[in-house]
C-alpha positions as semicolon CSV with decimal commas, in nm:
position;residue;x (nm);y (nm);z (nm)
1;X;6,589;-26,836;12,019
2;X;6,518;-26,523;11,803
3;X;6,837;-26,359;11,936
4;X;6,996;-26,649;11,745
5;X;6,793;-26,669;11,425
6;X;6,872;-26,293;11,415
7;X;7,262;-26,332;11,462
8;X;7,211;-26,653;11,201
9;X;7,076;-26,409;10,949
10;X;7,322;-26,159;10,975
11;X;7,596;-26,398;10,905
12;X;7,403;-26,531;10,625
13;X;7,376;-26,176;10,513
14;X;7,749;-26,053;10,599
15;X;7,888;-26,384;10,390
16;X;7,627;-26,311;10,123
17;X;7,773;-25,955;10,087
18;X;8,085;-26,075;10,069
19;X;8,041;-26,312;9,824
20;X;7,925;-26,056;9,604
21;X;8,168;-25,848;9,688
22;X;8,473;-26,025;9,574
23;X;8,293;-26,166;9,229
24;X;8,181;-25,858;9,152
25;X;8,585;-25,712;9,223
26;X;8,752;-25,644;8,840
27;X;9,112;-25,707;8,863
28;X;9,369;-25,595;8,582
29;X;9,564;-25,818;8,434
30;X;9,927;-25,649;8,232
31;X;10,221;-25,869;8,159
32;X;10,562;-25,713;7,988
33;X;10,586;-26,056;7,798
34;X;10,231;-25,975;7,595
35;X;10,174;-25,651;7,329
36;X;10,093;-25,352;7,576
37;X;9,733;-25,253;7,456
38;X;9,706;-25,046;7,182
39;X;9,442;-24,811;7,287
40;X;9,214;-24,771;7,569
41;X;9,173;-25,082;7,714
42;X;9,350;-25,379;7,972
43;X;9,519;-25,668;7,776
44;X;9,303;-25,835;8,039
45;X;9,047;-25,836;8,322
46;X;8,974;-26,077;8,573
47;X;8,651;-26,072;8,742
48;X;8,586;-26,364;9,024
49;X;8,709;-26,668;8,868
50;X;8,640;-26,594;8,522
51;X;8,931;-26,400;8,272
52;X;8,860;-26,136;7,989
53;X;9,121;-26,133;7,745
54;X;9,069;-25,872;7,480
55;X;9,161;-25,944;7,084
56;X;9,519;-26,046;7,043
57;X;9,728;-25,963;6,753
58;X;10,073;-26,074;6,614
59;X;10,251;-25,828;6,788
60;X;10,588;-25,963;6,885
61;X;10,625;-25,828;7,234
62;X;10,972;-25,790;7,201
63;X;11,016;-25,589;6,887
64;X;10,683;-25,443;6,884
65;X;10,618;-25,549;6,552
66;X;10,391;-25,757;6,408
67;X;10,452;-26,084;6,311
68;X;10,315;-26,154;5,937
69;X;10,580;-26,420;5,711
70;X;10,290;-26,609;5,694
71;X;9,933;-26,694;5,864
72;X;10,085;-26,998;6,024
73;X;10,361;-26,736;6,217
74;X;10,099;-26,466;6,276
75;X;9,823;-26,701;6,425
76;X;10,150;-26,869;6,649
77;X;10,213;-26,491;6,734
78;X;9,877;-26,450;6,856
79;X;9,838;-26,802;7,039
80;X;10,211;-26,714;7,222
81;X;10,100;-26,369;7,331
82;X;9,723;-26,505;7,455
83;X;9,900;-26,763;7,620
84;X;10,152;-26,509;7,823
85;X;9,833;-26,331;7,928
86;X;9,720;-26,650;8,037
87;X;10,051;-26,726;8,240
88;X;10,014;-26,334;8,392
89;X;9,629;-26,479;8,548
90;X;9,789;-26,764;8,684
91;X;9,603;-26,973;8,430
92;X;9,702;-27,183;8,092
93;X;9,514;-27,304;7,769
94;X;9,292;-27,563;7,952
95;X;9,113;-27,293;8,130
96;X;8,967;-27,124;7,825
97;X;8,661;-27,192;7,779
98;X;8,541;-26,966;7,444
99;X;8,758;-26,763;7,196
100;X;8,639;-26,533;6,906
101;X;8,866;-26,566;6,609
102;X;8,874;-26,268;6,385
103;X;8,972;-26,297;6,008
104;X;9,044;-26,122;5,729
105;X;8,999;-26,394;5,469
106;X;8,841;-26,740;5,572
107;X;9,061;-26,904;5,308
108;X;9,308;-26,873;5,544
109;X;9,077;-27,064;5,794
110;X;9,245;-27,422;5,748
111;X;9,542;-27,265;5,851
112;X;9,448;-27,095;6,123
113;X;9,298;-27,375;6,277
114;X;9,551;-27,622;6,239
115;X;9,816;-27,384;6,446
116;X;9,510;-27,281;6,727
117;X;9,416;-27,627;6,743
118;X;9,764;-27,767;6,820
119;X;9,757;-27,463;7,147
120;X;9,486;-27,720;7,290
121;X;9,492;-28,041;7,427
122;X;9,121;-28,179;7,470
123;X;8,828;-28,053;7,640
124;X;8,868;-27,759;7,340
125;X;8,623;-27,402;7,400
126;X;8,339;-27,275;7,254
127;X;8,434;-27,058;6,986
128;X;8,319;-26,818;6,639
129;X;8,488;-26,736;6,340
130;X;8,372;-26,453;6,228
131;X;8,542;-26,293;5,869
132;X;8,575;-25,907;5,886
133;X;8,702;-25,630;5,650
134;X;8,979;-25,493;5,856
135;X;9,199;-25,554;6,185
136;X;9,391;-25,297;6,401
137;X;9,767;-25,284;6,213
138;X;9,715;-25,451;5,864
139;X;9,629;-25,760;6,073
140;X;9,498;-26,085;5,929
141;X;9,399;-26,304;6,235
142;X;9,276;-26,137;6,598
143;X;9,183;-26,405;6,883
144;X;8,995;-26,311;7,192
145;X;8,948;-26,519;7,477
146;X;8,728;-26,621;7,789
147;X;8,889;-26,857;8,075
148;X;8,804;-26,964;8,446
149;X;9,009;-27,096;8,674
């Protein structure tokens, strides 16, 4: 009997480890079909089940410039290239579960919202708006993301 409990707690302990191990494993995310960073960081990390995708701009992935006609087009810029990140994980828009939006002026907020919003079915995530002085490139709207599969 205790040679049993003792292999029963070691298997315990061996899945436990492993468990840990894998959610604990920080997997890099890169797609050609989203802005490469532009500085020292992954467009995205995936840790377990659960996606980090850093602040998105209106880079247009294919130019490599940014998108800015309007707020509508540079918002849908941003939405598009979270979205391709998205794709790269193996995930889409219903898996997000919180976003930080990042603005220059919330007069554009109406706006902004309208063109995110339409990116989402039901079920929408937690998010912030936040208003800020400046974004990386003459940016006016920068959208971060959390998802889990």
């Amino acid at each position: 009997m205790k040679l049993f409990k003792g292999i029963s707690y070691l298997i315990f302990i061996s899945v436990l480890l492993s468990n840990c191990k894998s959610t604990s494993m920080k997997n890099i995310i890169i797609t050609q079909k989203a802005p490469a960073p532009i500085g020292p960081y992954s467009q995205a990390v995936m840790s377990g089940n659960t996606l980090y995708i850093s602040g998105a701009i209106a880079i247009d992935p294919k130019t490599n410039n940014m998108v800015q006609e309007n707020i509508e087009a540079e918002t849908n810029m941003v939405m598009k290239n979270l979205g391709e990140i998205l794709n790269a994980a193996g995930m889409n828009y219903s898996n997000v579960v919180k976003t930080t939006i990042f603005v220059t002026d919330l007069a554009n907020f109406s706006k902004i919202n309208t063109i995110y919003g339409s990116y989402f079915k039901d079920n929408f995530p937690a998010r912030e708006t936040v208003q800020v002085s400046a974004l990386p490139k003459g940016a006016n709207v920068e959208i971060s993301a959390i998802a889990v599969k």
